[in-house]
Steps between C-alpha positions, in 0.01 A plus 500: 500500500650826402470838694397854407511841616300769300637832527222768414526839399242675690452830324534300184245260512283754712528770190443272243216273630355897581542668211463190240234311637336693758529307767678411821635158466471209774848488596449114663318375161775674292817343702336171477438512111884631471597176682238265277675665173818447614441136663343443160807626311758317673244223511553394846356560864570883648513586892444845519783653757337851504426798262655803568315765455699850398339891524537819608297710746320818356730833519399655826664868554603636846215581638289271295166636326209341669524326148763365515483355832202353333661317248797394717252363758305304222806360386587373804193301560539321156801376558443408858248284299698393225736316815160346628547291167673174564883512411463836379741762625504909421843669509456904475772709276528863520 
């Protein structure tokens, strides 16, 4: 049985699946289809170590604009539920 990590581009996937298909994609559905397609590929069994999930948090000046903190805030709780998704981890940039 092979293993596989899926390393995700967060403002990637989140700008495309927005702006070309209007939608907000199920990030546990998508991981799992990545790991069918690939198990199918290298036609053999995957274990899914983790994905790794990559983004930024919105620009927020000093003081922040009561929109701003918005956005930061909102943020926050999506990926706080992105690592409620089994063997999914976020890791913030700057």
């Amino acid at each position: 049985m092979g293993r596989l990590a899926i390393f995700m581009d967060g403002g990637y996937v989140d700008h495309v699946a927005k702006d070309e298909f209007g939608v907000r994609p199920d990030y546990a559905k998508f991981s799992n289809a990545i790991t069918d397609a690939v198990a199918q590929t290298v036609k053999e069994p995957l274990d899914l170590l983790r994905t790794l999930y990559y983004h930024c948090l919105p620009y927020q000046g000093n003081p922040p604009t009561v929109e701003e903190a918005h956005r930061v805030g909102q943020a926050r709780s999506f990926f706080a539920a992105l690592t409620r998704i089994p063997k999914f981890e976020v890791r913030e940039g700057r």
